[in-house]
OpenMM code with the backbone's topology and positions (N, CA, C; nanometers):
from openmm import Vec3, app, unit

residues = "UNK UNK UNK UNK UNK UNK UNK UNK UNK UNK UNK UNK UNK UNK UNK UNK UNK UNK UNK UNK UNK UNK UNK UNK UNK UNK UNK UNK UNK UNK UNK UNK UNK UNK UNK UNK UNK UNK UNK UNK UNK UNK UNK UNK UNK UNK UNK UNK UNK UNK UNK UNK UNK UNK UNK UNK UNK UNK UNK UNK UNK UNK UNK UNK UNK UNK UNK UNK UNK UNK UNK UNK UNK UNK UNK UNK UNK UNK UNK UNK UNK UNK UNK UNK UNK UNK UNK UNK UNK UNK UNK UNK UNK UNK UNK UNK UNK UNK UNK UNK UNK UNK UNK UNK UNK UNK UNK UNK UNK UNK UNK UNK UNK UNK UNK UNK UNK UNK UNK UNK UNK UNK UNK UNK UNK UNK UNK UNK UNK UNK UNK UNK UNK UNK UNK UNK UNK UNK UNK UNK UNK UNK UNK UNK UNK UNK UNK UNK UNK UNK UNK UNK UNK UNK UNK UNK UNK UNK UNK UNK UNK UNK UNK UNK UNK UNK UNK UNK UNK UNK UNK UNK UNK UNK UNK UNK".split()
positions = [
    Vec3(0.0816, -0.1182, 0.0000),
    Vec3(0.0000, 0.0000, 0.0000),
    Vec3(0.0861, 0.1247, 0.0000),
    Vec3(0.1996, 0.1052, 0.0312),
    Vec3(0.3011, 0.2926, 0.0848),
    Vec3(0.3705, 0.3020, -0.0764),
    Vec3(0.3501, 0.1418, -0.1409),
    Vec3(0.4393, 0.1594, -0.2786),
    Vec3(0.3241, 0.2585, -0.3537),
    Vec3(0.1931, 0.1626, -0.3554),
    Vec3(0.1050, 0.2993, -0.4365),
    Vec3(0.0500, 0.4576, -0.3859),
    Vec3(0.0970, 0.4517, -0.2361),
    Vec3(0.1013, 0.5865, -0.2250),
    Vec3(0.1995, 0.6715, -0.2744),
    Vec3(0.3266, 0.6262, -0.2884),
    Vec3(0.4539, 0.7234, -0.3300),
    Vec3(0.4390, 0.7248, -0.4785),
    Vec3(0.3976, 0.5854, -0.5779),
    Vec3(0.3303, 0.6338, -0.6922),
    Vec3(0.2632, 0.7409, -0.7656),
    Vec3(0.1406, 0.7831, -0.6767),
    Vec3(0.0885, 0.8527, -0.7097),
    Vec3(0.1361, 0.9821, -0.6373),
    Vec3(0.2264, 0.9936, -0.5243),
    Vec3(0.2647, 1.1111, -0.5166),
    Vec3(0.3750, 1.1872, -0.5932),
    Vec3(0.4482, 1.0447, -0.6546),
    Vec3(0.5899, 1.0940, -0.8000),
    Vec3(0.4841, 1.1441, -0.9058),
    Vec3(0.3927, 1.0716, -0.9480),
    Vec3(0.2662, 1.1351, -1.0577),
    Vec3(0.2399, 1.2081, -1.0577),
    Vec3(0.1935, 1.2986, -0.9292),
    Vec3(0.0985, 1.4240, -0.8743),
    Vec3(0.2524, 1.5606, -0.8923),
    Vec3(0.3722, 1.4892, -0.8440),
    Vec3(0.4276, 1.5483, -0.8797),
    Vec3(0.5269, 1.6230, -0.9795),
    Vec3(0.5307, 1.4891, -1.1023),
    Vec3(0.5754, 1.5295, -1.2119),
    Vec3(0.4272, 1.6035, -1.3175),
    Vec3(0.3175, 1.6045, -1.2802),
    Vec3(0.2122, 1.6746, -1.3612),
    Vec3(0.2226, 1.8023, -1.3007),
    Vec3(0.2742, 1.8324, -1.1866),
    Vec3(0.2493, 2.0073, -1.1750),
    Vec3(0.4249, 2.0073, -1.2140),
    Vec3(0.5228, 1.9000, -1.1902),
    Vec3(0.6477, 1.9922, -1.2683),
    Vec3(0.6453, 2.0152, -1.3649),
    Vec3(0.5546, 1.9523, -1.4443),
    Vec3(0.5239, 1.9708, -1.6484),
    Vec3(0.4556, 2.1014, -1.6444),
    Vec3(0.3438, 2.0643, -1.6036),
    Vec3(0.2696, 2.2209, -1.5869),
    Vec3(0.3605, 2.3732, -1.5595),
    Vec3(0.4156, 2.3563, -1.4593),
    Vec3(0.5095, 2.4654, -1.4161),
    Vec3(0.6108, 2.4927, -1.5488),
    Vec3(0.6574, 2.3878, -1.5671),
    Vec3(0.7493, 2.4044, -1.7130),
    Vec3(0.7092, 2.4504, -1.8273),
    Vec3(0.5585, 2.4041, -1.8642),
    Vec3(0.5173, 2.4253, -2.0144),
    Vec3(0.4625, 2.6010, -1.9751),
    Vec3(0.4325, 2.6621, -1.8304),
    Vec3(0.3632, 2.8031, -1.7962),
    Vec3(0.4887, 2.8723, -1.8109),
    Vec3(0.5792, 2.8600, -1.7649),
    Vec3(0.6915, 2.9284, -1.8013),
    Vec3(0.7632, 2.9295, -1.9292),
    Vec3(0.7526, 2.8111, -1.9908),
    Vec3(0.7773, 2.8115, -2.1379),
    Vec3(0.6788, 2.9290, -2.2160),
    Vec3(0.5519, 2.9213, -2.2020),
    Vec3(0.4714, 2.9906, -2.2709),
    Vec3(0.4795, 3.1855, -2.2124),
    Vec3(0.5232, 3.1608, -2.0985),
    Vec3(0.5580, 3.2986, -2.1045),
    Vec3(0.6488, 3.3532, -2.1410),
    Vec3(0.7852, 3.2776, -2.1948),
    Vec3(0.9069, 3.3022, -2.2396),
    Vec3(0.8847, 3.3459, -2.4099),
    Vec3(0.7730, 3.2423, -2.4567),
    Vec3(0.7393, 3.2963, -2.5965),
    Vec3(0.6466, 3.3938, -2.6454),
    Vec3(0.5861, 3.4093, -2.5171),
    Vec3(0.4949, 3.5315, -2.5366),
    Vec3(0.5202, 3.6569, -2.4995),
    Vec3(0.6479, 3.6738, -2.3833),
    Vec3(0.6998, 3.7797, -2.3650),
    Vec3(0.7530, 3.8974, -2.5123),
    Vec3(0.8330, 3.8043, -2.5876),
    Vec3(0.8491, 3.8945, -2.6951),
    Vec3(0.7608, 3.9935, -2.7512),
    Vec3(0.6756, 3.8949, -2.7908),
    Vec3(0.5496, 3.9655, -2.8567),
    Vec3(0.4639, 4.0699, -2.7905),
    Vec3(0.4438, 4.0470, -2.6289),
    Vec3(0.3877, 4.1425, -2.5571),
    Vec3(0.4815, 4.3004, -2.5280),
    Vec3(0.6006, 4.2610, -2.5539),
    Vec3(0.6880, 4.3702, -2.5130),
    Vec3(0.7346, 4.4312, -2.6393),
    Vec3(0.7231, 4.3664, -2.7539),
    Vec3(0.6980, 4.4663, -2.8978),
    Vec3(0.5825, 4.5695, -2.8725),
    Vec3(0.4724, 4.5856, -2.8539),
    Vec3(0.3841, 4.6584, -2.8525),
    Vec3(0.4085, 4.7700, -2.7968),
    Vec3(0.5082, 4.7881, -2.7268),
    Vec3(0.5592, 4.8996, -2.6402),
    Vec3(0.6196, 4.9923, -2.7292),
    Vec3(0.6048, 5.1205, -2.6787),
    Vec3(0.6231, 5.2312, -2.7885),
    Vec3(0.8412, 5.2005, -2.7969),
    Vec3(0.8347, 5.2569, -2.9047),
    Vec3(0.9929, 5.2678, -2.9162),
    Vec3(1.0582, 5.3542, -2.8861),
    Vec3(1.1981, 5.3864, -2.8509),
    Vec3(1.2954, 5.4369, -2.7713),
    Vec3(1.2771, 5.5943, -2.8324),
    Vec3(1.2760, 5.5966, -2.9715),
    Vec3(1.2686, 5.7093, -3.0415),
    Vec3(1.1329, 5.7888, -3.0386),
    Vec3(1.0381, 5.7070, -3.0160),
    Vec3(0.9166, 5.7737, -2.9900),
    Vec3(0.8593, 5.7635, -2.8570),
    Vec3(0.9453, 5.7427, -2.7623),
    Vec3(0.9350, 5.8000, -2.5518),
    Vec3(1.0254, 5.9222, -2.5840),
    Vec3(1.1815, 5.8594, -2.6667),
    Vec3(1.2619, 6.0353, -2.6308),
    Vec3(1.1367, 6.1649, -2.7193),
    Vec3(1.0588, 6.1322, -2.7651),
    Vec3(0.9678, 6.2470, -2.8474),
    Vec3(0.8719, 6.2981, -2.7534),
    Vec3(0.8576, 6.2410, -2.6556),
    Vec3(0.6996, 6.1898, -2.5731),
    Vec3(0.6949, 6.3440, -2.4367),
    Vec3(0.8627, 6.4091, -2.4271),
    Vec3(0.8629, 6.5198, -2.3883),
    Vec3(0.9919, 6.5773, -2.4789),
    Vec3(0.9699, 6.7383, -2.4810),
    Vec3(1.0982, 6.8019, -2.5218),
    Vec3(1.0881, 6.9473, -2.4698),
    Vec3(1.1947, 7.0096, -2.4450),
    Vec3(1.2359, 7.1129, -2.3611),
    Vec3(1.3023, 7.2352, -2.4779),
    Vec3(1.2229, 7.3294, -2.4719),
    Vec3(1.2999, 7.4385, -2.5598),
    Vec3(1.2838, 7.5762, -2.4598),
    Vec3(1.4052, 7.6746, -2.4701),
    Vec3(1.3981, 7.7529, -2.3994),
    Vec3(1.3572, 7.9240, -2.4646),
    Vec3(1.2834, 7.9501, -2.4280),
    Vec3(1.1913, 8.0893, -2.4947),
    Vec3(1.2757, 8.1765, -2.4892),
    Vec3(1.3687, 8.1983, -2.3901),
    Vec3(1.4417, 8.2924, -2.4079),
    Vec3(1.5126, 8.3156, -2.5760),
    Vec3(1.4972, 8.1849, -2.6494),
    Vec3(1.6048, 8.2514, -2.7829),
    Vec3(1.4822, 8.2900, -2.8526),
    Vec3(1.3506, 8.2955, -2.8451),
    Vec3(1.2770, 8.3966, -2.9251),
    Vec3(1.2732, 8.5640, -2.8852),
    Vec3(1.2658, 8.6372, -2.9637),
    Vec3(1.2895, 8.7411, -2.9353),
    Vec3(1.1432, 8.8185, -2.9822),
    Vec3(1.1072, 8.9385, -2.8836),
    Vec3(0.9581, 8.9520, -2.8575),
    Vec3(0.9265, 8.9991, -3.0381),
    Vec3(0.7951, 8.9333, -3.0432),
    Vec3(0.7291, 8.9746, -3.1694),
    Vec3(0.7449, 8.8780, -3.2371),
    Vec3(0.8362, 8.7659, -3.2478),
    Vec3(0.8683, 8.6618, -3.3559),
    Vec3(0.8167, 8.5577, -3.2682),
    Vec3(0.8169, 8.4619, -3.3587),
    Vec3(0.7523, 8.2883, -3.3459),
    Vec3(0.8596, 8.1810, -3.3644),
    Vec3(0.9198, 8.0774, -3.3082),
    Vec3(0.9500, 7.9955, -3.4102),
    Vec3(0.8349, 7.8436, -3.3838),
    Vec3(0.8882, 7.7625, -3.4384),
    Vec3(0.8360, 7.6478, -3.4440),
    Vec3(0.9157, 7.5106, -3.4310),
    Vec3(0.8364, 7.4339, -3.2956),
    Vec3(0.9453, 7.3125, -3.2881),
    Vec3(0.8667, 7.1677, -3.3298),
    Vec3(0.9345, 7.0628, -3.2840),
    Vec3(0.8154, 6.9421, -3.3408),
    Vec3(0.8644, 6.8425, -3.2453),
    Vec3(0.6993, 6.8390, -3.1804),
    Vec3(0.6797, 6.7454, -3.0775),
    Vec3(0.5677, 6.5797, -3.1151),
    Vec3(0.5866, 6.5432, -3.0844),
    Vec3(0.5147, 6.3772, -3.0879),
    Vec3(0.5161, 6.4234, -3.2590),
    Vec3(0.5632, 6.4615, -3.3456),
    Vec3(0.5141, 6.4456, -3.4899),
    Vec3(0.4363, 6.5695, -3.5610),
    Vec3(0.4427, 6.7175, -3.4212),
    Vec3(0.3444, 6.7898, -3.4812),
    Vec3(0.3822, 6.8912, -3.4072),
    Vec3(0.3869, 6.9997, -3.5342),
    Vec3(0.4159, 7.1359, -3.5145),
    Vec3(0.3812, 7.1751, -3.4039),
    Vec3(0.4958, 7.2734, -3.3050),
    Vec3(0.4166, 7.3400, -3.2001),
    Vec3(0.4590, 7.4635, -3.2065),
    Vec3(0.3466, 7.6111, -3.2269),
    Vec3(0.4271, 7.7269, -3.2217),
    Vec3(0.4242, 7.7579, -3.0771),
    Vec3(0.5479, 7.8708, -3.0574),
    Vec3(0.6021, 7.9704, -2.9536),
    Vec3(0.5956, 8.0630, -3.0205),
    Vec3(0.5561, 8.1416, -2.9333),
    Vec3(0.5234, 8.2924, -2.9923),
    Vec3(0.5356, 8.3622, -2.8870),
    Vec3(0.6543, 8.5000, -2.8771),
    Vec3(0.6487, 8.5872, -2.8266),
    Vec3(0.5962, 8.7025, -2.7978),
    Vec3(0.4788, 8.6904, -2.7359),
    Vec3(0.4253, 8.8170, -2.7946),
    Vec3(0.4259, 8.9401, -2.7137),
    Vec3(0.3985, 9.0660, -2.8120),
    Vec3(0.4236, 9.1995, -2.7460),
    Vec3(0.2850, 9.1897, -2.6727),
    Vec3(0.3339, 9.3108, -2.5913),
    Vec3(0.2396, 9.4017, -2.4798),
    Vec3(0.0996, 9.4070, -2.6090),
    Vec3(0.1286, 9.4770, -2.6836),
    Vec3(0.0415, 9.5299, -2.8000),
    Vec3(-0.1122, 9.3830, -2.8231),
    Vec3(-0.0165, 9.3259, -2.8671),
    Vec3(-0.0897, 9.1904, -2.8841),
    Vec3(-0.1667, 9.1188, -2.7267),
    Vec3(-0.1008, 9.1064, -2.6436),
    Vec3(-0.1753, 9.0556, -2.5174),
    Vec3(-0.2668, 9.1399, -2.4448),
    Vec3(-0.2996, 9.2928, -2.4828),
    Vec3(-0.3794, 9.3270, -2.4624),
    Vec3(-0.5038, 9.3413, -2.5825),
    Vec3(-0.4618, 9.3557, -2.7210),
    Vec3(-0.5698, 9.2781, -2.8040),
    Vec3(-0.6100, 9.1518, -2.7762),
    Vec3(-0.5478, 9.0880, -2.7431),
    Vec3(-0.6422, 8.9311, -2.6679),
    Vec3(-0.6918, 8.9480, -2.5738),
    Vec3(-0.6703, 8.9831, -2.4835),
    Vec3(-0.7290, 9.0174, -2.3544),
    Vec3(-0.8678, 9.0888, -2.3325),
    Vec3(-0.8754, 9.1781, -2.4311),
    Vec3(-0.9960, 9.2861, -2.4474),
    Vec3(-1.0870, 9.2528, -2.5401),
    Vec3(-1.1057, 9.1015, -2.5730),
    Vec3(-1.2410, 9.0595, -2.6756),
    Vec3(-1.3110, 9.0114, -2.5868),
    Vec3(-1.4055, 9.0333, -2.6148),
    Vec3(-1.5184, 8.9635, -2.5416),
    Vec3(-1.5558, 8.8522, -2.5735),
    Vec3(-1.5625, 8.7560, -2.4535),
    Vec3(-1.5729, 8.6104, -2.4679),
    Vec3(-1.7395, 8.5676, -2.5611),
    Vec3(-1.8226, 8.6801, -2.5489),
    Vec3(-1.9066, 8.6446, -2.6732),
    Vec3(-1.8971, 8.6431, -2.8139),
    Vec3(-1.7910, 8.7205, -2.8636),
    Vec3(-1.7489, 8.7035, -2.9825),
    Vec3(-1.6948, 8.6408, -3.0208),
    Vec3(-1.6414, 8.5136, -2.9373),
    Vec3(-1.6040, 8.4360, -2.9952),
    Vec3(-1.6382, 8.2454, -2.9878),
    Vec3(-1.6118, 8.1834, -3.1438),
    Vec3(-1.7031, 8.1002, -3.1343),
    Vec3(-1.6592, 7.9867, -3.0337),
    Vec3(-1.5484, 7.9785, -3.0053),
    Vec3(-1.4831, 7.8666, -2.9049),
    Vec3(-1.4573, 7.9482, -2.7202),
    Vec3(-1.4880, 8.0079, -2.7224),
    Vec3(-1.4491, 8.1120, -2.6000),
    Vec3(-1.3973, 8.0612, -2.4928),
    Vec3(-1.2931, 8.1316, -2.4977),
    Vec3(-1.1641, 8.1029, -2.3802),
    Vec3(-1.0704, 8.2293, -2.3480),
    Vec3(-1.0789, 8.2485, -2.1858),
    Vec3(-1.0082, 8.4103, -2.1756),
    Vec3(-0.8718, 8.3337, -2.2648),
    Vec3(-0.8078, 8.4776, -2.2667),
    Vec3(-0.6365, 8.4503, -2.3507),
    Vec3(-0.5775, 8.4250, -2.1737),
    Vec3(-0.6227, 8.4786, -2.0693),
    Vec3(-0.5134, 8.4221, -1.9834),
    Vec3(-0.5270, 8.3071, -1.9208),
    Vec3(-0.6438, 8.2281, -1.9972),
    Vec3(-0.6182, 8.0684, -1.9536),
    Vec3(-0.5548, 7.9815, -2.0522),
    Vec3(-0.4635, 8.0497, -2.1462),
    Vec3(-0.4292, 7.9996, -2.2567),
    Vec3(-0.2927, 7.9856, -2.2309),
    Vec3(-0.2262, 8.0720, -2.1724),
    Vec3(-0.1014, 8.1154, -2.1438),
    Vec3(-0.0393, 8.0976, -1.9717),
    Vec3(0.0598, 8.0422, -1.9406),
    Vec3(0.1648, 7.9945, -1.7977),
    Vec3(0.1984, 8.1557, -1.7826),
    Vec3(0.2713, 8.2264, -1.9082),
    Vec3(0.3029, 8.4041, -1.8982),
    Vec3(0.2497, 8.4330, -2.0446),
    Vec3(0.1901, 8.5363, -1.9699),
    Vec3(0.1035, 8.6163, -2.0932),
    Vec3(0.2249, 8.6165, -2.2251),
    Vec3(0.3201, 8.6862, -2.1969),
    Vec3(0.4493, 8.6968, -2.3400),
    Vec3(0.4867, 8.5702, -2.3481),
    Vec3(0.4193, 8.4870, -2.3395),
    Vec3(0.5320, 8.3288, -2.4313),
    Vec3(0.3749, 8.2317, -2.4500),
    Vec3(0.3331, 8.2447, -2.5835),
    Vec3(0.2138, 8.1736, -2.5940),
    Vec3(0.2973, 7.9853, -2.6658),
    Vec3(0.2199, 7.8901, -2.6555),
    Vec3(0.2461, 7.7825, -2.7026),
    Vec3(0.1368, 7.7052, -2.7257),
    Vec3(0.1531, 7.6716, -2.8451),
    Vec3(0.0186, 7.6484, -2.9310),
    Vec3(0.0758, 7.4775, -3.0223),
    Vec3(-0.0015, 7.4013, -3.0574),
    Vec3(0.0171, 7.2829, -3.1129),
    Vec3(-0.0439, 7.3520, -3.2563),
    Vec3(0.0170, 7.3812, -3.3691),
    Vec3(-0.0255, 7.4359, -3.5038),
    Vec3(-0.0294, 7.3676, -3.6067),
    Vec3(-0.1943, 7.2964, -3.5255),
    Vec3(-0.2807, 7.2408, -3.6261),
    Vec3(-0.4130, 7.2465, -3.6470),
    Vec3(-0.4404, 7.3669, -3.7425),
    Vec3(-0.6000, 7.3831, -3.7414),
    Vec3(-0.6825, 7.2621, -3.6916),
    Vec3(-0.7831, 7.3170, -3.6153),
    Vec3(-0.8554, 7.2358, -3.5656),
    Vec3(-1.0147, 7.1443, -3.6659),
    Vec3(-1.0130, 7.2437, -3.8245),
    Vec3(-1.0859, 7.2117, -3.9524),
    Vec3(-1.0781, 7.1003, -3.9928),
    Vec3(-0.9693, 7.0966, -4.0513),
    Vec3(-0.8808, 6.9481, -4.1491),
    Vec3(-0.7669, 6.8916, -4.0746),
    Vec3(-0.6939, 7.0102, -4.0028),
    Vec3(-0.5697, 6.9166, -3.9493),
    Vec3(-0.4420, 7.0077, -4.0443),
    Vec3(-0.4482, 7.0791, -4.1212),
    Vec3(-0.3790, 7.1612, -4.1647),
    Vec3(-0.2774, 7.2513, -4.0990),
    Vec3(-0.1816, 7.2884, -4.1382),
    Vec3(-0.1264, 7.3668, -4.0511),
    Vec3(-0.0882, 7.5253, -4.0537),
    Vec3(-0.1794, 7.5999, -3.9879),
    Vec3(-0.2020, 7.7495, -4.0398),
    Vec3(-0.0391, 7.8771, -4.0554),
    Vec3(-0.0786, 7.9547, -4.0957),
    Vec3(0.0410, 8.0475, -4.1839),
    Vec3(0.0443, 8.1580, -4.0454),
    Vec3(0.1518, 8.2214, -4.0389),
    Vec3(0.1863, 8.3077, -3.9611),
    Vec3(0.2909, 8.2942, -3.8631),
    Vec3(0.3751, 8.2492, -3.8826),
    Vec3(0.5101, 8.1765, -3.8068),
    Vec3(0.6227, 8.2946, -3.8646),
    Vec3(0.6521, 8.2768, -3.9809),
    Vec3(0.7373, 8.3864, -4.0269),
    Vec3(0.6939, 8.4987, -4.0777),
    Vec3(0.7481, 8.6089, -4.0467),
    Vec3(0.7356, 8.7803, -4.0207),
    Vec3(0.6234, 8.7615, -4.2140),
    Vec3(0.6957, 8.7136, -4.2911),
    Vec3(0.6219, 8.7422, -4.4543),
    Vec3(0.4961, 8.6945, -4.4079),
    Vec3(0.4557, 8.5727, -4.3549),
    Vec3(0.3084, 8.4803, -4.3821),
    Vec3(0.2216, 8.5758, -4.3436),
    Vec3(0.0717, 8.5620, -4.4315),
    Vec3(0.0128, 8.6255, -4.3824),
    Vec3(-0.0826, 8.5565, -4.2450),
    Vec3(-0.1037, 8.6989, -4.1730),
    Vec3(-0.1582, 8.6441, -4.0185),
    Vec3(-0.3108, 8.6179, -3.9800),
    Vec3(-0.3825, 8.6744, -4.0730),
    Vec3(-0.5244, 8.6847, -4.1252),
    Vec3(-0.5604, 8.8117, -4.0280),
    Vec3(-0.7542, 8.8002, -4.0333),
    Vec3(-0.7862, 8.9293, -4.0261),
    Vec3(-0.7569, 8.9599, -3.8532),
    Vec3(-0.6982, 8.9062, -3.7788),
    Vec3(-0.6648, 8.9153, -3.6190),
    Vec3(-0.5433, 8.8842, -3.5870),
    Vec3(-0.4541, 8.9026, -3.6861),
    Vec3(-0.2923, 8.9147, -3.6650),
    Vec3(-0.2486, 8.7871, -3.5800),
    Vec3(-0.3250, 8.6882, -3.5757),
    Vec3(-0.2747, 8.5436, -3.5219),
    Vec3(-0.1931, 8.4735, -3.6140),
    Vec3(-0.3183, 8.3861, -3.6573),
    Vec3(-0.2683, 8.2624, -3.7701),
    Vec3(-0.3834, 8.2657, -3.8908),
    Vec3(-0.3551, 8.1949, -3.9923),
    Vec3(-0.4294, 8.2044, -4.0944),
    Vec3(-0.3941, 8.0804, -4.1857),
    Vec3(-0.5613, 7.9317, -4.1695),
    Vec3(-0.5140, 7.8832, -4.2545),
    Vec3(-0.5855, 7.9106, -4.3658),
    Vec3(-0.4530, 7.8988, -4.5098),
    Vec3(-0.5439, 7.9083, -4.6354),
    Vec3(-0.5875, 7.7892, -4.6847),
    Vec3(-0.6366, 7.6758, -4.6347),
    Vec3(-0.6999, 7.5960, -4.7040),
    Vec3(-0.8301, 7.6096, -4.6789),
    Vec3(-0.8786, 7.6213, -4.6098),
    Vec3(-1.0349, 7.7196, -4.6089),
    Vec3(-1.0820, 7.8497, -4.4974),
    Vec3(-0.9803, 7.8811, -4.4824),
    Vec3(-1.0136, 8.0447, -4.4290),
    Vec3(-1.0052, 8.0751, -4.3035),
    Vec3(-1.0008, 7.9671, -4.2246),
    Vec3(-0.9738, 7.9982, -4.0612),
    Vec3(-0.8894, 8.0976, -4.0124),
    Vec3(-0.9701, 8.2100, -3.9614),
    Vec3(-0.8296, 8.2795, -3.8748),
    Vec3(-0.8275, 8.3227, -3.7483),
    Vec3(-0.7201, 8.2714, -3.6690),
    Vec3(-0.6805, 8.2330, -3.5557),
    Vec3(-0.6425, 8.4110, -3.4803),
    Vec3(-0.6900, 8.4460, -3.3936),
    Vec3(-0.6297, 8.5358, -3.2804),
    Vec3(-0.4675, 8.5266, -3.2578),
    Vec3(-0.4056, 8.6591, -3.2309),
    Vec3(-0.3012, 8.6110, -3.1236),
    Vec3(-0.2880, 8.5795, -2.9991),
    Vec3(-0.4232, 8.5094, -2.9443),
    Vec3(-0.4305, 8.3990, -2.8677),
    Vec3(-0.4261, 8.2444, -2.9015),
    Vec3(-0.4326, 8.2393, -3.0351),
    Vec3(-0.4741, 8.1637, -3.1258),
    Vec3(-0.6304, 8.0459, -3.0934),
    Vec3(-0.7080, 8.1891, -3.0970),
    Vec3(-0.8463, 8.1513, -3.0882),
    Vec3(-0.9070, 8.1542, -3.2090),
    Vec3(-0.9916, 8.0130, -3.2635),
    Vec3(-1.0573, 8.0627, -3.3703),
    Vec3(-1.1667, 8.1687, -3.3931),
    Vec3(-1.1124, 8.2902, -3.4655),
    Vec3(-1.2174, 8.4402, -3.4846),
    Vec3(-1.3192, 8.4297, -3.6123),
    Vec3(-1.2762, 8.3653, -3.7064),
    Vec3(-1.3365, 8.3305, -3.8626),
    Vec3(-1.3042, 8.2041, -3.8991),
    Vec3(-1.3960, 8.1805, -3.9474),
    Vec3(-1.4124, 7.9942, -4.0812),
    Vec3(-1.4686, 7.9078, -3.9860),
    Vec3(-1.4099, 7.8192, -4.1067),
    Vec3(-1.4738, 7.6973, -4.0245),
    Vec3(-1.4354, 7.5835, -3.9183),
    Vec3(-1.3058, 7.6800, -3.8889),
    Vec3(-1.2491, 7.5807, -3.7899),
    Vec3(-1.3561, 7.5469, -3.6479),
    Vec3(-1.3893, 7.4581, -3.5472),
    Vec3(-1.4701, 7.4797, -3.5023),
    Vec3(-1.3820, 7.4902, -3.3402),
    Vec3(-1.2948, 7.5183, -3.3191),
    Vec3(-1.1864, 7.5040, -3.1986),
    Vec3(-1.0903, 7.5667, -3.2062),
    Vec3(-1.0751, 7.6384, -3.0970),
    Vec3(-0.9202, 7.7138, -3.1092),
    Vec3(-0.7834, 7.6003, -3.1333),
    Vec3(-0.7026, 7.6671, -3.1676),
    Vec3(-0.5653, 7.5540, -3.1362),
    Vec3(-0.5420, 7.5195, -3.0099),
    Vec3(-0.4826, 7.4024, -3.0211),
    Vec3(-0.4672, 7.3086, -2.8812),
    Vec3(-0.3673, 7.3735, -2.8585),
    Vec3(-0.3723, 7.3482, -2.7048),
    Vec3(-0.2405, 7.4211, -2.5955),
    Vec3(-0.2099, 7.2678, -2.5464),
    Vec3(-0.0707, 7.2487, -2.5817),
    Vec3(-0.0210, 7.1476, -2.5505),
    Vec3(-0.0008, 7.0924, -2.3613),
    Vec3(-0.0055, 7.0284, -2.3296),
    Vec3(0.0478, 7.0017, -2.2053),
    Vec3(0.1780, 7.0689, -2.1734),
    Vec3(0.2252, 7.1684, -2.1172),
    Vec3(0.3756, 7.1957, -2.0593),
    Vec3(0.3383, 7.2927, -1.9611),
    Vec3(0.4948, 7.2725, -1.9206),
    Vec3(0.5365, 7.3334, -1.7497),
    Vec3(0.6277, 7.4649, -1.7662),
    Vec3(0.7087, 7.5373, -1.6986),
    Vec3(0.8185, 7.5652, -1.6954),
    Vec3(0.9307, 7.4921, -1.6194),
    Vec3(1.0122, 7.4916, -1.6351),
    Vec3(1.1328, 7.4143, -1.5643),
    Vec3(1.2623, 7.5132, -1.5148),
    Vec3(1.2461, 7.6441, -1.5596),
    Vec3(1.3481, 7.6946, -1.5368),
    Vec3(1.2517, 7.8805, -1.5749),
    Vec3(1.3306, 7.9761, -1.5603),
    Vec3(1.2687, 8.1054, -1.5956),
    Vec3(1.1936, 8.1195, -1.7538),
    Vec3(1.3140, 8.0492, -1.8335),
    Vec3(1.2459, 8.0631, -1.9650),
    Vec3(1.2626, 7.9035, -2.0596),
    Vec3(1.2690, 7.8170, -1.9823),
    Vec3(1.2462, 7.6926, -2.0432),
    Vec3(1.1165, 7.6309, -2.0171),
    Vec3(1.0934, 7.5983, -2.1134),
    Vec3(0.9409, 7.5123, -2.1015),
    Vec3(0.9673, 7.3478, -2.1370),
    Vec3(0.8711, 7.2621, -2.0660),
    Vec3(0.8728, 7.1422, -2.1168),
    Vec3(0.7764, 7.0853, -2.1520),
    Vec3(0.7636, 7.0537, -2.3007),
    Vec3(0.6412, 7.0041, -2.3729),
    Vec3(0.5666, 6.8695, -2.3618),
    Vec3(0.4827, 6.8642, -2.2965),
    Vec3(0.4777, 6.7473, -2.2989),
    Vec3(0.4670, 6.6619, -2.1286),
] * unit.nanometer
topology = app.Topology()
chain = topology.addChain("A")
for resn in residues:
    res = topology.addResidue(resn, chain)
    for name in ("N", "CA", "C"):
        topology.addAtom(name, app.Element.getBySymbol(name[0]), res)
């Protein structure tokens, strides 16, 4: 009788050592595949980026590129932040004060992509034209953006997105 008890206890115990073996096998081959899905090295280093405002100089814009998509900085004058400031939130079709748009009124940051088609509107360099509110202006069907970059005209139906960022330093920002 103790022979067929230790029988079935070598049995009982080589079916959970198989088991244990073939669960760990199967996670060894499935690990790959689950850990491909994970974004890539080149697109986490994209996932934040840090530019410092100080090298714009007041009145100019430049433009950097975050996750794949234009983002303007724009310096703007006194002149301009009090034309944003002084519209009235009924006139406009997306309404948002300009100082919930902005961390400091002089350093606006905008993701510049009409909110219409996905286009990306004109007014970055001093030539483009800025449309009828000295923002942005896209010409593929007429949207024009505030220098808050609020939509004022067309058919965009949303101002431009304000990206997620912080400051990190007096005049560095981090996107993202």
């Amino acid at each position: 009788m103790a022979d067929t008890h230790q029988g079935e206890t070598r049995r009982d115990f080589l079916y959970v050592a198989t088991a244990t073996v073939g669960a760990v096998g199967a996670a060894c081959v499935a690990w790959p595949f689950i850990d491909q899905m994970n974004p890539a090295a080149d697109v986490l280093a994209l996932a934040t980026i840090e530019f410092d405002t100080a090298t714009v100089a007041e009145g100019m814009a430049v433009t950097v590129k975050w996750r794949g998509k234009p983002v303007f900085v724009r310096h703007r004058t006194a002149a301009e932040i009090e034309e944003a400031a002084a519209v009235p939130l009924s006139d406009l079709p997306d309404p948002q004060a300009d100082a919930a748009r902005a961390l400091k009124p002089e350093v606006l940051v905008l993701v510049g992509v009409c909110t219409h088609l996905g286009c990306v509107p004109l007014g970055q360099k001093p030539a483009d034209p800025k449309g009828e509110f000295g923002g942005w202006f896209c010409p593929c069907h007429g949207s024009h953006y505030d220098t808050s970059g609020r939509i004022r005209k067309g058919p965009a139906p949303r101002n431009l997105e304000i990206p997620a960022y912080e400051y990190v330093s007096d005049s560095v920002v981090r996107i993202g």
